[in-house]
Structures are given as C-alpha cells and as structure tokens.
N, CA and C atoms as an extended XYZ file, in Angstrom:
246
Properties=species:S:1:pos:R:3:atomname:S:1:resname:S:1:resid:I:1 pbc="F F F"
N       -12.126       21.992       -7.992 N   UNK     1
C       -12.865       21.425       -6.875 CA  UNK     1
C       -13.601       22.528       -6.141 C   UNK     1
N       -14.935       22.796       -6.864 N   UNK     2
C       -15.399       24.200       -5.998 CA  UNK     2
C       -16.306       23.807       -4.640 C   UNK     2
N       -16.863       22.781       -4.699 N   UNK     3
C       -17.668       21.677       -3.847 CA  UNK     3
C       -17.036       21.397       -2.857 C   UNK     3
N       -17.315       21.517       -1.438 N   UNK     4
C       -17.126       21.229       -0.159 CA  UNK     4
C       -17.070       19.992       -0.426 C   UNK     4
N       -15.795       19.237        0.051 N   UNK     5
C       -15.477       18.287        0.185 CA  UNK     5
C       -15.433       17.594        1.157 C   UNK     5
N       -16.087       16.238        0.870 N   UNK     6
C       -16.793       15.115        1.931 CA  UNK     6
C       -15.561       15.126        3.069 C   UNK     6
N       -16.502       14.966        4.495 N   UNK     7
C       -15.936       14.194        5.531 CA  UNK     7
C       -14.939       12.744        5.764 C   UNK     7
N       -13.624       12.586        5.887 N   UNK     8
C       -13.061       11.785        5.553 CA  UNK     8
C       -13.477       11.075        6.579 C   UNK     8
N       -13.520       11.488        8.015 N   UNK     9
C       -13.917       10.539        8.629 CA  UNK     9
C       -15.388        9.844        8.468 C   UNK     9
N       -15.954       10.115        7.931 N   UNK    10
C       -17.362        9.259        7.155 CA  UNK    10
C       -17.418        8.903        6.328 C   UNK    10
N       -16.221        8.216        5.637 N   UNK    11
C       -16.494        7.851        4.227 CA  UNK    11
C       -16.218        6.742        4.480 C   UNK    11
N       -17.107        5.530        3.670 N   UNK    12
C       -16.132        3.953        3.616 CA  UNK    12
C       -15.543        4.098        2.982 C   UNK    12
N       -14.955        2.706        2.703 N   UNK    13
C       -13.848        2.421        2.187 CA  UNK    13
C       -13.763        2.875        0.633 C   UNK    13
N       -14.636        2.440        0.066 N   UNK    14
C       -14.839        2.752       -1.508 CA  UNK    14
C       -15.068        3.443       -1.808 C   UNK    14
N       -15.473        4.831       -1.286 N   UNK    15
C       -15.543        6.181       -1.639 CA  UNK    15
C       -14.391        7.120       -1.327 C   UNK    15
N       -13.960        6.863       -0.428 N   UNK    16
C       -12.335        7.168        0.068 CA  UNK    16
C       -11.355        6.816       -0.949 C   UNK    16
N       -11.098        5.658       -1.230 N   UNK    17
C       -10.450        5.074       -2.213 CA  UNK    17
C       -10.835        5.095       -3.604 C   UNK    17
N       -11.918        5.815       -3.896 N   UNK    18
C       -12.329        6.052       -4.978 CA  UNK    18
C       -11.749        7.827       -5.392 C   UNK    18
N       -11.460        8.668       -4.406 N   UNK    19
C       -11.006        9.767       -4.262 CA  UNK    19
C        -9.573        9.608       -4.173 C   UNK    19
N        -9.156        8.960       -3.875 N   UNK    20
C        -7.546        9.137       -3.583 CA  UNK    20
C        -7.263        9.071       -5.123 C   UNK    20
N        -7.799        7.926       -5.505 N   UNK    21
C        -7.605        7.627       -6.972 CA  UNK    21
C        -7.645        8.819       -7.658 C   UNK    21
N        -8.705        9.717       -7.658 N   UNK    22
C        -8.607       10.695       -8.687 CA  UNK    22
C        -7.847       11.650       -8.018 C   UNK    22
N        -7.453       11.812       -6.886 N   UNK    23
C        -6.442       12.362       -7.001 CA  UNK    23
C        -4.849       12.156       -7.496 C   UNK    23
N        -4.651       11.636       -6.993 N   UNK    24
C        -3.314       10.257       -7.605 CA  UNK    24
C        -3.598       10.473       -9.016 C   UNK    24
N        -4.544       10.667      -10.062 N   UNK    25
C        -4.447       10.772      -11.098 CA  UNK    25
C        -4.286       12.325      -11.977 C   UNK    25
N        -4.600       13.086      -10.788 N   UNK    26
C        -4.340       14.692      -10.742 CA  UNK    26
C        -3.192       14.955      -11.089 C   UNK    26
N        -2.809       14.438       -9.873 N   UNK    27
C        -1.119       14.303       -9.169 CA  UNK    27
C        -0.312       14.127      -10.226 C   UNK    27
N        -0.475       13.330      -10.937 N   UNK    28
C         0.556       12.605      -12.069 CA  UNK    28
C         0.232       13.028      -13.482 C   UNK    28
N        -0.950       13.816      -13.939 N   UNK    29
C        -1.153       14.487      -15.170 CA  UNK    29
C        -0.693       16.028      -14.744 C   UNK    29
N        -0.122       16.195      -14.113 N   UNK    30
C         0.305       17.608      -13.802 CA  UNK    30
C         0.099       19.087      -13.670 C   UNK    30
N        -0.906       18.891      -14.052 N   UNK    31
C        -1.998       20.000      -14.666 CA  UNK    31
C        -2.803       20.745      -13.272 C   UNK    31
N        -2.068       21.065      -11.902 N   UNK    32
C        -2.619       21.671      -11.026 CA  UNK    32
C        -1.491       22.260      -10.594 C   UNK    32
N        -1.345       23.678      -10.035 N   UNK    33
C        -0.849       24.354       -8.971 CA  UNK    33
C        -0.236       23.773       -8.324 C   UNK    33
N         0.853       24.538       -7.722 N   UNK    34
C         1.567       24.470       -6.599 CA  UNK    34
C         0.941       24.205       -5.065 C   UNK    34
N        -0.181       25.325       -5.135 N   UNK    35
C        -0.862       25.143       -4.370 CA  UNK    35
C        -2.073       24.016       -3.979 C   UNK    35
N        -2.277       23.741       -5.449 N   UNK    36
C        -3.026       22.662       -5.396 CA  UNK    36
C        -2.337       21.477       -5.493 C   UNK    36
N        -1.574       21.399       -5.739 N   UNK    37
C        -0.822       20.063       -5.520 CA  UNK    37
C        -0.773       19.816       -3.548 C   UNK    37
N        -0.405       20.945       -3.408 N   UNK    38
C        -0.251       20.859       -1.920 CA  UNK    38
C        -1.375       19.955       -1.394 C   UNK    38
N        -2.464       21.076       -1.376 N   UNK    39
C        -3.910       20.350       -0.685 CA  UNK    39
C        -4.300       19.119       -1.378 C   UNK    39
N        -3.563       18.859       -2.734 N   UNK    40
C        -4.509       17.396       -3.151 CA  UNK    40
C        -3.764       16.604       -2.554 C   UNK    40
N        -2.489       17.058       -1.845 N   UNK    41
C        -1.645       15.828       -1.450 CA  UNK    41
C        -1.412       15.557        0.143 C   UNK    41
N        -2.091       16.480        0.372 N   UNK    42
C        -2.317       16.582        2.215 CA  UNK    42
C        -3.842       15.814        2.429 C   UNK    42
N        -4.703       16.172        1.485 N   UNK    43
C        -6.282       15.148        1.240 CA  UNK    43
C        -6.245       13.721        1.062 C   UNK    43
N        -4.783       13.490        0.174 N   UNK    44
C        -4.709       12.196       -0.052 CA  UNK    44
C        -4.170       11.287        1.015 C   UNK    44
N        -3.294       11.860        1.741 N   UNK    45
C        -2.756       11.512        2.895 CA  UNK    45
C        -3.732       11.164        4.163 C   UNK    45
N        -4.957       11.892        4.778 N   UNK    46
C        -5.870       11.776        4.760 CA  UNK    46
C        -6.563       10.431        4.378 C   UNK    46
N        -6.707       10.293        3.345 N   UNK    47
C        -8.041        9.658        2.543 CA  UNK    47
C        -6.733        8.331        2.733 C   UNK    47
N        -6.016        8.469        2.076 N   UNK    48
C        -5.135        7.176        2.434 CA  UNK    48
C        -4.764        6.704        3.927 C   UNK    48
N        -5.020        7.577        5.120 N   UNK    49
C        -4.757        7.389        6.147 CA  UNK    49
C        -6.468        6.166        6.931 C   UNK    49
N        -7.297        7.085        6.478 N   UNK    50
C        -8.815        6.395        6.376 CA  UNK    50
C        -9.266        5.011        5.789 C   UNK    50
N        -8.413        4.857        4.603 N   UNK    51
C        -8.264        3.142        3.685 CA  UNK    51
C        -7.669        2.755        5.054 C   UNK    51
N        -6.139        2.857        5.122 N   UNK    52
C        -5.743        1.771        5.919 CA  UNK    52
C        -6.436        1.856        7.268 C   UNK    52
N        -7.006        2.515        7.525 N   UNK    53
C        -7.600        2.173        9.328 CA  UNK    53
C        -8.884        1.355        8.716 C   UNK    53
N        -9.376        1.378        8.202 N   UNK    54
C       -10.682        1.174        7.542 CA  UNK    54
C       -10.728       -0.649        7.334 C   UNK    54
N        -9.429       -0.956        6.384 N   UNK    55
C        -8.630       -1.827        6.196 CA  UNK    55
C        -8.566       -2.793        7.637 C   UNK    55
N        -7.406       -1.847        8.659 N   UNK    56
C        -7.208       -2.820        9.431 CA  UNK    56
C        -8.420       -3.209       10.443 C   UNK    56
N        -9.418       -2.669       10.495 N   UNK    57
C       -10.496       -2.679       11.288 CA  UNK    57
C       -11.207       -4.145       10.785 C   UNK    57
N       -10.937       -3.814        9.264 N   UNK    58
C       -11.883       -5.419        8.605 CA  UNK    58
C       -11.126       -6.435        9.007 C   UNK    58
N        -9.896       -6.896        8.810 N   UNK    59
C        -8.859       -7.619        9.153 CA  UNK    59
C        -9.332       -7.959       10.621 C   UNK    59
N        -9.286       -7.293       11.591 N   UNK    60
C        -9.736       -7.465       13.008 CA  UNK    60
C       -10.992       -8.736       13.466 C   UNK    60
N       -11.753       -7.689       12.313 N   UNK    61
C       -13.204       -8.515       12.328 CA  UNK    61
C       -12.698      -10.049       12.056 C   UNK    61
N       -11.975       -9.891       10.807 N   UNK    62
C       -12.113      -11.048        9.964 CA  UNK    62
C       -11.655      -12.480       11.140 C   UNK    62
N       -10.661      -12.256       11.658 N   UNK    63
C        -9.592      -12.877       12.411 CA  UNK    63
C       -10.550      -12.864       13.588 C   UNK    63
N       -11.533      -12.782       13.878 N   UNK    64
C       -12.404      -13.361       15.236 CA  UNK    64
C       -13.400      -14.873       14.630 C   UNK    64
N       -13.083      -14.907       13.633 N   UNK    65
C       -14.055      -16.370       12.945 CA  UNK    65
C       -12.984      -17.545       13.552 C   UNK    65
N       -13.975      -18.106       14.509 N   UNK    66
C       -13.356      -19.386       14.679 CA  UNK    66
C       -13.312      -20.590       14.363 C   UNK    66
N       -12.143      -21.763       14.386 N   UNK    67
C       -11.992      -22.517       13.297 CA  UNK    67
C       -12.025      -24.011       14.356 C   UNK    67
N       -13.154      -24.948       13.972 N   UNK    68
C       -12.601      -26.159       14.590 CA  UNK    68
C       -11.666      -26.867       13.871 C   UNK    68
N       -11.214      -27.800       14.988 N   UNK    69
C       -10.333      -28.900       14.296 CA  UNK    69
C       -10.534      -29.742       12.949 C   UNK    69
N       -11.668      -29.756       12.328 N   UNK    70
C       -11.719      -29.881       11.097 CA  UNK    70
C       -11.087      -28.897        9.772 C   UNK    70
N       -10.981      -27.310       10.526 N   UNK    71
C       -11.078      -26.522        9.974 CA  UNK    71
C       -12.161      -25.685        9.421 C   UNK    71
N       -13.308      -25.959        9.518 N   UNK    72
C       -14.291      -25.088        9.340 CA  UNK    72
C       -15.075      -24.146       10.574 C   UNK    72
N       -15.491      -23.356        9.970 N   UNK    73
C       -15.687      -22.782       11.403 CA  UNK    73
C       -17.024      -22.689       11.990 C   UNK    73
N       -16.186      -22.864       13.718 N   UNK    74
C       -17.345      -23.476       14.761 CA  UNK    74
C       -18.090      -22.311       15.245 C   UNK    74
N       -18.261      -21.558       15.058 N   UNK    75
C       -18.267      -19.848       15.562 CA  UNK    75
C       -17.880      -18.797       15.503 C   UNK    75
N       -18.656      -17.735       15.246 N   UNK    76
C       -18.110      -16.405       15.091 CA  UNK    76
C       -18.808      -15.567       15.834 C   UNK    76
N       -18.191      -14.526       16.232 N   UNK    77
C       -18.241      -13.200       17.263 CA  UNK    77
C       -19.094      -12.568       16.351 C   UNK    77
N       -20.318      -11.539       16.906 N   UNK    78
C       -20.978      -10.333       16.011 CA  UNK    78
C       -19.663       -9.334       15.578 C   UNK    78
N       -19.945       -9.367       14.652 N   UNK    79
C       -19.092       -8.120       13.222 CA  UNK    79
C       -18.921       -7.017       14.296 C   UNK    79
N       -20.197       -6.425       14.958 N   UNK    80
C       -20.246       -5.116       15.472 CA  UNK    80
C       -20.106       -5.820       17.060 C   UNK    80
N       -19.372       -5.475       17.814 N   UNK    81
C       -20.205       -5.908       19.447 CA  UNK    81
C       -20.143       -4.547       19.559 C   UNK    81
N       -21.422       -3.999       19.884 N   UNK    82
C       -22.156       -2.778       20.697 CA  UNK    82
C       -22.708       -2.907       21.811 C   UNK    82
C-alpha cells in the first residue's frame, strides 16, 4: 500500500466497504507483517466504524416516511433537512 490512503471520513458507504473487504481478505491470506497486520486492522476498524454510522444514518432517514392508515405513505420529510 504505497498510496496515501483515502479519507475515511469521506468515503460512502461502498467504497468504505469495498476496502474493509480487501482488507479482511489480507487479513485472512496471511501474507502481511506484524506490523502490517496492525495498521490493516486499526484501518479496518475505522472503515468498519464509518459503514455502521453511515448505515445508521440511512435507517434514520428511512424511518421518517410516513404511513397512513391504509398503509401507504402520506408523506415524507426531505432526505437532507439543511
């Protein structure tokens, strides 16, 4: 990994989680350092810390769609309120 490695706090979801993955796949073919095991596993922690906030943020959104008594829904809140 000689490449400055991306900002976790700017990554969505699928690029984050697209990294954990290859790390997680590092991780388990064994084939890195001591040392590198370290940092791939303090990055992943990280990058996995970023999914789930990322995660529960959508969940948030999701759960503001409101539902009439039919069940379909009568209204929803903007995604973003800014």
């Amino acid at each position: 990994m000689s490449a400055e490695p991306a900002d976790i706090a700017k990554m969505p979801f699928e690029a984050a989680l697209a990294e954990l993955e290859r790390i997680v796949d590092q991780l388990e073919k064994g084939n890195v350092t001591l040392d590198d095991s370290i940092r791939l596993y303090e990055r992943g922690e990280e990058l996995k810390a970023r999914c789930d906030f990322l995660l529960k943020d959508a969940e948030m959104r999701i759960e503001k769609i409101a539902l009439g008594p039919d069940g379909k829904p009568k209204g929803v809140v903007p995604l973003d309120p800014a």
